[in-house]
GUVO-656442 format. One record per residue (C-alpha): chain; residue in three letters; x, y, z. Coordinates in Angstrom, 1 decimal, m for minus. Layout:
+----+-----+--------+--------+--------+
! ch !  aa !      X !      Y !      Z !
+----+-----+--------+--------+--------+
!  A ! ALA !      X !      Y !      Z !
...
+----+-----+--------+--------+--------+
This chain:
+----+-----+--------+--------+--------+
! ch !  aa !      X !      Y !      Z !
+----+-----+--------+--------+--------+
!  A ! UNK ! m121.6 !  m97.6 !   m4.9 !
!  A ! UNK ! m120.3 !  m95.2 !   m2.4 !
!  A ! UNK ! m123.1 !  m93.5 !   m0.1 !
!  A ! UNK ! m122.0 !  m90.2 !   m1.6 !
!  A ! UNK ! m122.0 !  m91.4 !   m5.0 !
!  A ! UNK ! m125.4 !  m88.5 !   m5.6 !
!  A ! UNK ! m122.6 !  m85.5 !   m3.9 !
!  A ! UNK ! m122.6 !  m83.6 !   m1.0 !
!  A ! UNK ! m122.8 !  m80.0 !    0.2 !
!  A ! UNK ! m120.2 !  m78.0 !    1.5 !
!  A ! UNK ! m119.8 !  m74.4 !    2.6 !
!  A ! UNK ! m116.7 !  m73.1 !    4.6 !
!  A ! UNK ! m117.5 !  m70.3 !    6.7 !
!  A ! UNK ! m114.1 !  m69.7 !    7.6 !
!  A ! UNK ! m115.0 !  m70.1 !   11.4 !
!  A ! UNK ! m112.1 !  m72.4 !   12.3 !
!  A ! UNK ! m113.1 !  m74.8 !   14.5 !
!  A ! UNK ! m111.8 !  m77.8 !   12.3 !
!  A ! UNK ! m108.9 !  m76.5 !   13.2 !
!  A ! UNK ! m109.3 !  m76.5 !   17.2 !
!  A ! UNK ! m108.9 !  m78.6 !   19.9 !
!  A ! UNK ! m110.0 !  m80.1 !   22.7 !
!  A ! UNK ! m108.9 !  m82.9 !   21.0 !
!  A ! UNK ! m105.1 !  m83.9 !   19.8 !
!  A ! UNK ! m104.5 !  m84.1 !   15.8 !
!  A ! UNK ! m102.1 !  m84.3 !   12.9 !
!  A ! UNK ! m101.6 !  m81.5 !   10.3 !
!  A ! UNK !  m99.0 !  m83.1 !    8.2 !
!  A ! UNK !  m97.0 !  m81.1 !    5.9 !
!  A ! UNK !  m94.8 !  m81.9 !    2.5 !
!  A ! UNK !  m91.5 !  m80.7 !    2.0 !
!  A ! UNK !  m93.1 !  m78.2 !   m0.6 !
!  A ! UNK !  m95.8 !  m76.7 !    1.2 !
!  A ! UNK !  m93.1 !  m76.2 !    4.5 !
!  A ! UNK !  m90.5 !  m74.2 !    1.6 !
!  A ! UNK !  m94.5 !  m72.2 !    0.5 !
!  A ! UNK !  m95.5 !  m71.8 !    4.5 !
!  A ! UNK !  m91.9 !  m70.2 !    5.0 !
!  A ! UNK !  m91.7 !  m68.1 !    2.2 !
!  A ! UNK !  m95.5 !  m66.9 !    3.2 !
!  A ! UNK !  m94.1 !  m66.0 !    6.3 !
!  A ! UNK !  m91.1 !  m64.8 !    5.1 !
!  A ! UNK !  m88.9 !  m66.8 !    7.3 !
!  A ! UNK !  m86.1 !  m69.6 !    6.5 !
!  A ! UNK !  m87.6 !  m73.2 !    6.0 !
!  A ! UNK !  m85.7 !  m74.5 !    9.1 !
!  A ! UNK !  m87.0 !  m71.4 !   11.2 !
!  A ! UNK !  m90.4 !  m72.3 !   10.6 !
!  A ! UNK !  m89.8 !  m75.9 !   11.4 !
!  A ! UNK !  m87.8 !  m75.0 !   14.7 !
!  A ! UNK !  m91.2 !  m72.6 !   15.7 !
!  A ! UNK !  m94.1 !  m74.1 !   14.2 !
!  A ! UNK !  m93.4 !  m78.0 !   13.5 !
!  A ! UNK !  m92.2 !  m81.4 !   14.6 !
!  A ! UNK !  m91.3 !  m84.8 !   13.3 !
!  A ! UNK !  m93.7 !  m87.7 !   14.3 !
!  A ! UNK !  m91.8 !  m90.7 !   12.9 !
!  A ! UNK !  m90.4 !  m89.8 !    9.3 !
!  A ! UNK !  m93.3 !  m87.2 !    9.1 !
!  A ! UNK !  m93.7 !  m83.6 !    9.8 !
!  A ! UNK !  m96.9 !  m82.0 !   11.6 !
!  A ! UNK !  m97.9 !  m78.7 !   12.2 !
!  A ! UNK !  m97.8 !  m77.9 !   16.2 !
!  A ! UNK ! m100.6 !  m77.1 !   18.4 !
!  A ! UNK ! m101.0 !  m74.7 !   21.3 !
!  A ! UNK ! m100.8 !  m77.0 !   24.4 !
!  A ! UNK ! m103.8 !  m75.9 !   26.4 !
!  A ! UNK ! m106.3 !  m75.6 !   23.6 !
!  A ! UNK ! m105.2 !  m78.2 !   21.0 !
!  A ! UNK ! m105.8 !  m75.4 !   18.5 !
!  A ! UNK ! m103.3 !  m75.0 !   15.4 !
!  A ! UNK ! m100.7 !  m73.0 !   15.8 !
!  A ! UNK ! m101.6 !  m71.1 !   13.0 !
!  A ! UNK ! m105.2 !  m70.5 !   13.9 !
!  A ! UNK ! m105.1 !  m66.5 !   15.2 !
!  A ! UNK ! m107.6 !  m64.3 !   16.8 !
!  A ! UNK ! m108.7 !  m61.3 !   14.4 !
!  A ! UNK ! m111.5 !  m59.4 !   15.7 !
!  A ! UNK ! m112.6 !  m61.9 !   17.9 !
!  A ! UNK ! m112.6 !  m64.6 !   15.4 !
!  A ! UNK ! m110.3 !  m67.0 !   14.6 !
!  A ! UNK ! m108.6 !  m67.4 !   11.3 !
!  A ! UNK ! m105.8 !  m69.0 !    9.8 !
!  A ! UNK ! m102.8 !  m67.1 !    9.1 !
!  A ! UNK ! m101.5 !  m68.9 !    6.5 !
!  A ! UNK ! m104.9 !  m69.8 !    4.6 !
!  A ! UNK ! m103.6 !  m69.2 !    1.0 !
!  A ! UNK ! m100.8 !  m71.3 !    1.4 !
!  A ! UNK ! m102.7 !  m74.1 !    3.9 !
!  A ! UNK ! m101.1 !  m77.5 !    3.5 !
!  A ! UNK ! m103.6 !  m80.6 !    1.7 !
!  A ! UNK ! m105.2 !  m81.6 !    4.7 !
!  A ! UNK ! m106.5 !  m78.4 !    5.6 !
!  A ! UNK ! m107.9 !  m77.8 !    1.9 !
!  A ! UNK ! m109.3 !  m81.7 !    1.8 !
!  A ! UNK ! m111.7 !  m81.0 !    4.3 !
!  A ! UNK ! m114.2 !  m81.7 !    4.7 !
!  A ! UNK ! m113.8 !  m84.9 !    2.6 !
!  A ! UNK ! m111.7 !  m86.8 !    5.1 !
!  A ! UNK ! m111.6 !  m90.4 !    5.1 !
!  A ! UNK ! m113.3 !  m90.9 !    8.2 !
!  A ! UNK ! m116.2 !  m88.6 !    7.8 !
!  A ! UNK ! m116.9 !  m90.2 !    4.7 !
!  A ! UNK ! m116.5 !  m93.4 !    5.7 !
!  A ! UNK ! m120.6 !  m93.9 !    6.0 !
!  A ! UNK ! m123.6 !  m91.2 !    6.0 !
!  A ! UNK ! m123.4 !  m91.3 !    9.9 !
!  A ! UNK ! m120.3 !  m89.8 !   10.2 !
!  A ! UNK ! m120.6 !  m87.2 !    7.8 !
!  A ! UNK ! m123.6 !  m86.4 !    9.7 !
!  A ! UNK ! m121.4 !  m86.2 !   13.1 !
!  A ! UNK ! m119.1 !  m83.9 !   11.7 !
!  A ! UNK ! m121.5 !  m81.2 !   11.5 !
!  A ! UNK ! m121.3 !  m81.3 !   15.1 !
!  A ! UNK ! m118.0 !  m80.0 !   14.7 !
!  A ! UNK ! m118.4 !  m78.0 !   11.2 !
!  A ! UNK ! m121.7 !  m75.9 !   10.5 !
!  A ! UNK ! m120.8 !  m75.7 !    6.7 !
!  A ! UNK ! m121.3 !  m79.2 !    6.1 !
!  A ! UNK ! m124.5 !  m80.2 !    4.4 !
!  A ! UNK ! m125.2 !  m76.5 !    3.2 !
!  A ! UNK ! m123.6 !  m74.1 !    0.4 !
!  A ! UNK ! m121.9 !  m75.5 !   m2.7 !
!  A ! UNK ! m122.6 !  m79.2 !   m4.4 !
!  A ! UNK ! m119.6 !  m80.9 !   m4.6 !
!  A ! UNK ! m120.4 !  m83.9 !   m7.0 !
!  A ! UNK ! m118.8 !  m87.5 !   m6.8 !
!  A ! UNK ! m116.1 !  m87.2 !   m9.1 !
!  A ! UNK ! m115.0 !  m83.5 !   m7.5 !
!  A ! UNK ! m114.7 !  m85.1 !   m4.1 !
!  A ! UNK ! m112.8 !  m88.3 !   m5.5 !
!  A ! UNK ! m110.4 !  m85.3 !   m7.2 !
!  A ! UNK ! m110.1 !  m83.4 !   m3.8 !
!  A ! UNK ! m109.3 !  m86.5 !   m1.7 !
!  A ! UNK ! m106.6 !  m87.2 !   m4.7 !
!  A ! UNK ! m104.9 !  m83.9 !   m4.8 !
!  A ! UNK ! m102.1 !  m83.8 !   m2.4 !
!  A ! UNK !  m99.8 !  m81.0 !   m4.8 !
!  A ! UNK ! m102.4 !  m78.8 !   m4.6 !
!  A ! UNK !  m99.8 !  m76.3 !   m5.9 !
!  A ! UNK !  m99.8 !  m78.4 !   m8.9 !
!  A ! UNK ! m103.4 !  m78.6 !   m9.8 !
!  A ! UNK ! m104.0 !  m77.7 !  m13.5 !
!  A ! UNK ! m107.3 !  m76.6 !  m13.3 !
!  A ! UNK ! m107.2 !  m74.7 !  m10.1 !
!  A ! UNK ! m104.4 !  m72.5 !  m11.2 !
!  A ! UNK ! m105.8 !  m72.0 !  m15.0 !
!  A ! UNK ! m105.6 !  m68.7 !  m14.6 !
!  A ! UNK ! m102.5 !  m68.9 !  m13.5 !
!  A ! UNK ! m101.0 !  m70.7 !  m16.2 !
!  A ! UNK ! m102.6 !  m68.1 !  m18.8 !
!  A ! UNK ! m101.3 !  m65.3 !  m16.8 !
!  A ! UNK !  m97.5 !  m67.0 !  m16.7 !
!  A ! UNK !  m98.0 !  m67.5 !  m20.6 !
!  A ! UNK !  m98.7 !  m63.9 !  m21.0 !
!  A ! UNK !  m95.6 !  m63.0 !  m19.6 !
!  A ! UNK !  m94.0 !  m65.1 !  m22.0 !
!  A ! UNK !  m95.5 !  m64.4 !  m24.8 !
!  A ! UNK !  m94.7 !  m60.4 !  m23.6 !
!  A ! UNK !  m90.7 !  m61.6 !  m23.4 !
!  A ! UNK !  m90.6 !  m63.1 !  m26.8 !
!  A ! UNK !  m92.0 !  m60.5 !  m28.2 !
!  A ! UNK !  m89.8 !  m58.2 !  m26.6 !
!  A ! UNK !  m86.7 !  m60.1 !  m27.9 !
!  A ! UNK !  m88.0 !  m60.6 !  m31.7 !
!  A ! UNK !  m88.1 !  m56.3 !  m31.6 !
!  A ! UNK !  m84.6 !  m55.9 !  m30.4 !
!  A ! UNK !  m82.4 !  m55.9 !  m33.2 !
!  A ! UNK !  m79.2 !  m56.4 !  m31.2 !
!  A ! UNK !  m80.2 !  m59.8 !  m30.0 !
!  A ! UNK !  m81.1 !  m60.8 !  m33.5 !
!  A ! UNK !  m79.1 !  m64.2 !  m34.5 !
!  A ! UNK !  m77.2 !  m63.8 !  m30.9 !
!  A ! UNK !  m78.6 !  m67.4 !  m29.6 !
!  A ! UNK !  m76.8 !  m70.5 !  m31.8 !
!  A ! UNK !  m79.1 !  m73.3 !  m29.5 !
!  A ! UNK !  m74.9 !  m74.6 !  m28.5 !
!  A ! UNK !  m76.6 !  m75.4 !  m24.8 !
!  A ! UNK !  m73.7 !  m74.4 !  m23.1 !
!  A ! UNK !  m75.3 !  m72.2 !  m21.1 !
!  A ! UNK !  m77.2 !  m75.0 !  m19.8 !
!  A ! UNK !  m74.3 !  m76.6 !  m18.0 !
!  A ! UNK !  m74.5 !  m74.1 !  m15.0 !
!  A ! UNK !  m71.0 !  m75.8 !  m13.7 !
!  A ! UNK !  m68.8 !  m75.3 !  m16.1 !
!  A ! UNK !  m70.6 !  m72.5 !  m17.9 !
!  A ! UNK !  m70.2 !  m70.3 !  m14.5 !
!  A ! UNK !  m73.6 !  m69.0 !  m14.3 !
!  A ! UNK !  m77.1 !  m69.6 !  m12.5 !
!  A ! UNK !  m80.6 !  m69.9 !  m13.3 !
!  A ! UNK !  m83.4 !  m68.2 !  m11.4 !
!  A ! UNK !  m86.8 !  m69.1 !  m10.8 !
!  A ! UNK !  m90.3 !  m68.5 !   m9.7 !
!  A ! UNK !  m92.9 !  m70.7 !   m8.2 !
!  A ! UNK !  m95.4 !  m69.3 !  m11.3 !
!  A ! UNK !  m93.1 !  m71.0 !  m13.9 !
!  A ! UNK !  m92.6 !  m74.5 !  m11.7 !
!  A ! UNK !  m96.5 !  m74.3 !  m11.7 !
!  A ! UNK !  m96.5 !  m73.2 !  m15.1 !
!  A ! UNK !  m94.4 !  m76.0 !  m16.5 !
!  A ! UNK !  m96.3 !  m79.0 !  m14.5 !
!  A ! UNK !  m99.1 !  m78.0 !  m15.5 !
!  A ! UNK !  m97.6 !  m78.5 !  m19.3 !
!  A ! UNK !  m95.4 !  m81.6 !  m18.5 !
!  A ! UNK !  m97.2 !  m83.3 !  m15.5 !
!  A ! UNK !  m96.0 !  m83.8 !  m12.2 !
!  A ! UNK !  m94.8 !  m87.1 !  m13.1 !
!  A ! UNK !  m92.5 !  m86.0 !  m15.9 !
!  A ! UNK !  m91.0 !  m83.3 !  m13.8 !
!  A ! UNK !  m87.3 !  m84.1 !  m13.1 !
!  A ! UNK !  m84.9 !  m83.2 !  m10.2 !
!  A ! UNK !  m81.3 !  m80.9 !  m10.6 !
!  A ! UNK !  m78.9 !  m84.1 !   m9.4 !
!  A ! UNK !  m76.1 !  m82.2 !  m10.9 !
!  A ! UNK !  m74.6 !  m79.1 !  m12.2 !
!  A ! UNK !  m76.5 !  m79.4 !  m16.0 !
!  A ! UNK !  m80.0 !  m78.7 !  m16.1 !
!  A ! UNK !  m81.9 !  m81.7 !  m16.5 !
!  A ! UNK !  m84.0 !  m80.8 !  m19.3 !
!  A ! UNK !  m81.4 !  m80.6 !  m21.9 !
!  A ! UNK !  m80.8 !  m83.7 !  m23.3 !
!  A ! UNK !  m78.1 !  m83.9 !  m26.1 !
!  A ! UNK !  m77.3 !  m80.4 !  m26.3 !
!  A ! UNK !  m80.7 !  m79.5 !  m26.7 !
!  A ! UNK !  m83.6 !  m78.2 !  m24.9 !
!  A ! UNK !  m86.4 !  m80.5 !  m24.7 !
!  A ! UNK !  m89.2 !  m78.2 !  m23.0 !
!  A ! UNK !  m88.1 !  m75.2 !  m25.1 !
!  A ! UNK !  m91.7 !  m74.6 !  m26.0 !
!  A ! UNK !  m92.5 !  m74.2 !  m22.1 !
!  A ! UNK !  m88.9 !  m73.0 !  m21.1 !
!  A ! UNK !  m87.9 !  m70.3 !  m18.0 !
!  A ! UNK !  m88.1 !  m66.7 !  m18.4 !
!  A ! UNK !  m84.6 !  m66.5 !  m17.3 !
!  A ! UNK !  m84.0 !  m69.4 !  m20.2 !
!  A ! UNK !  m85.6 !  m67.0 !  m22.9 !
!  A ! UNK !  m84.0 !  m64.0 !  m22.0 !
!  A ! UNK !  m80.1 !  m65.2 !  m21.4 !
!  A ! UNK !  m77.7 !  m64.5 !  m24.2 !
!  A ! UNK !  m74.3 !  m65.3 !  m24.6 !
!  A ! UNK !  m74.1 !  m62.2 !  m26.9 !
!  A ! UNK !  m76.2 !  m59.3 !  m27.3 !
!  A ! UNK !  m77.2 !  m56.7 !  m25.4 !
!  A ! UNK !  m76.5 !  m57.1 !  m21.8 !
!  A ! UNK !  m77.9 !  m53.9 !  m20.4 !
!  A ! UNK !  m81.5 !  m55.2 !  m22.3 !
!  A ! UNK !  m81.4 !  m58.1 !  m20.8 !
!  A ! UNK !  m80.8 !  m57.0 !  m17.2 !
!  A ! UNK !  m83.9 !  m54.7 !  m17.8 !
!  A ! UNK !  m85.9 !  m57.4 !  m19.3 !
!  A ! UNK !  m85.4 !  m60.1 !  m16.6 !
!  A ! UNK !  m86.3 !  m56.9 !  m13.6 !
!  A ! UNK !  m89.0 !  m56.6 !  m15.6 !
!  A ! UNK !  m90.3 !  m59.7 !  m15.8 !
!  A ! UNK !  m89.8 !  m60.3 !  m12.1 !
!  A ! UNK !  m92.1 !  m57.3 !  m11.7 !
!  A ! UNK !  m94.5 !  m59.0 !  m13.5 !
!  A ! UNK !  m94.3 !  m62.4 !  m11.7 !
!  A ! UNK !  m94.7 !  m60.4 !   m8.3 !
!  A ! UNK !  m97.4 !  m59.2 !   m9.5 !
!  A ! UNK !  m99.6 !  m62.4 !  m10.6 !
!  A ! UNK !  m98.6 !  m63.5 !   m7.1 !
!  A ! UNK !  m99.9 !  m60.9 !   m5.1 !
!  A ! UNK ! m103.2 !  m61.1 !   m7.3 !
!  A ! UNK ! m103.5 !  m64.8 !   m6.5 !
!  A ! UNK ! m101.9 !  m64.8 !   m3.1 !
!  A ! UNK !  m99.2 !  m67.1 !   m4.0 !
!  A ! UNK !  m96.1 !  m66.6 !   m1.7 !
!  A ! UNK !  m93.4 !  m65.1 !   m4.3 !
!  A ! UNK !  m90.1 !  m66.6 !   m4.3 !
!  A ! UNK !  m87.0 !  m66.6 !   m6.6 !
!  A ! UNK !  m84.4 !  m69.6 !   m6.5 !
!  A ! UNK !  m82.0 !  m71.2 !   m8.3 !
!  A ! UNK !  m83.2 !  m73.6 !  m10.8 !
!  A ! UNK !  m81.5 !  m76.9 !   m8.6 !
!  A ! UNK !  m83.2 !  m75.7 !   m5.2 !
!  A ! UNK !  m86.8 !  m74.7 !   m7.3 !
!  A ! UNK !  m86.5 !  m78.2 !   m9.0 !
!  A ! UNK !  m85.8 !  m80.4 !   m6.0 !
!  A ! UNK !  m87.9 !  m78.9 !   m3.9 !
!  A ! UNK !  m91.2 !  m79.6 !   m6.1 !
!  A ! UNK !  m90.1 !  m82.8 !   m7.2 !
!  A ! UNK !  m89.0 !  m84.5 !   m3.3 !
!  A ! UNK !  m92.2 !  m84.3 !   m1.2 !
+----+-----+--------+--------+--------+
């Protein structure tokens, strides 16, 4: 049995001093959260790592200022410091204060309050919800923190079928040929949003979620569509045929709507081709 086998109590006060010095640290970041951190700040990926990171070995960390040791992203605001990238705050940041080495025995958990007044006090954070947090390193993939995300991206869906069912010019205008799934040779492009990667791990599993290694999407296996039940926006509006005008009003308007759920949850929006979107959530 683990010593925190009965929970613990955890309450962040948001005052930021796990993230200050004096002493020297690692923030390590994914591939993922650097594309979420950029798009947050609403600069280029390579920018960010140019002004904000490093490489230590074949991993990136998050820079610190050199006389204090605190995070580069930890900003004074009204004479307190906060982070200026808390909704989009890589794993480490969100795992604490569960760390391996304050849990490593009742003493050192009890040490870290030195550092962290929220520890021991607020929410109960049972066994098997700490063993989850220490375990969850695509946060941006969790099921059950983004629940209401994935019923808000279904929504949408739901809202776009609906919208092409009423339209009688697009009645019978989709034959399920899958050309239009071979981006390369079919000449066209497939956009994106981070609600709808979410959306569909949360459906598929991270596990079964496939990289675009060439110019056919890689969902479509024989012609066919094998996650039409959970497919893009841009998937279920796209017709060979039909009314074009519709469908350029339809897709702004679902974009709207995805801009929308983001700025309610504080997700960085983003729209990419389906390749980029793909290999980005699925090489860490």
């Amino acid at each position: 049995m683990l010593w925190y086998a009965g929970g613990l109590h955890f309450e962040c006060r948001q005052c930021g001093r796990c993230c200050s010095g004096p002493n020297q640290g690692y923030i390590w970041v994914t591939r993922p959260e650097i594309k979420l951190i950029a798009d947050f700040l609403k600069v280029a990926p390579e920018q960010l790592r140019q002004r904000y990171l490093r490489r230590v070995g074949l991993r990136t960390t998050v820079i610190e200022q050199p006389n204090t040791k605190d995070c580069i992203f930890l900003q004074k605001n009204n004479d307190q410091k906060r982070c200026m990238i808390y909704p989009v705050r890589p794993s480490q940041c969100r795992e604490w204060p569960f760390w391996p080495d304050n849990l490593a025995n009742a003493d050192d958990w009890n040490r870290a309050v030195q550092k962290c007044s929220g520890i021991n006090r607020g929410k109960y954070y049972s066994f098997n919800e700490i063993e989850k947090i220490k375990k969850s390193k695509k946060w941006w993939q969790n099921v059950k923190t983004n629940s209401h995300l994935i019923k808000k991206v279904a929504e949408v869906y739901k809202w776009l079928d609906l919208q092409i069912s009423n339209n009688s010019n697009l009645a019978g205008a989709c034959c399920a040929c899958g050309k239009c799934c071979d981006f390369e040779s079919f000449d066209h492009k497939l956009f994106v949003t981070p609600l709808e990667l979410i959306y569909l791990t949360a459906n598929l599993h991270s596990e079964n979620l496939k990289p675009m290694k060439a110019g056919q999407c890689p969902y479509n296996a024989g012609g066919k569509c094998s996650i039409y039940e959970h497919r893009f926006s841009g998937c279920r509006i796209f017709f060979c045929k039909g009314d074009t005008d519709f469908q350029s009003r339809l897709s702004e308007s679902a974009v709207e709507k995805f801009k929308a759920i983001c700025e309610q949850l504080q997700i960085p929006y983003r729209y990419t081709d389906l390749a980029t979107a793909l290999n980005d959530f699925t090489i860490a």
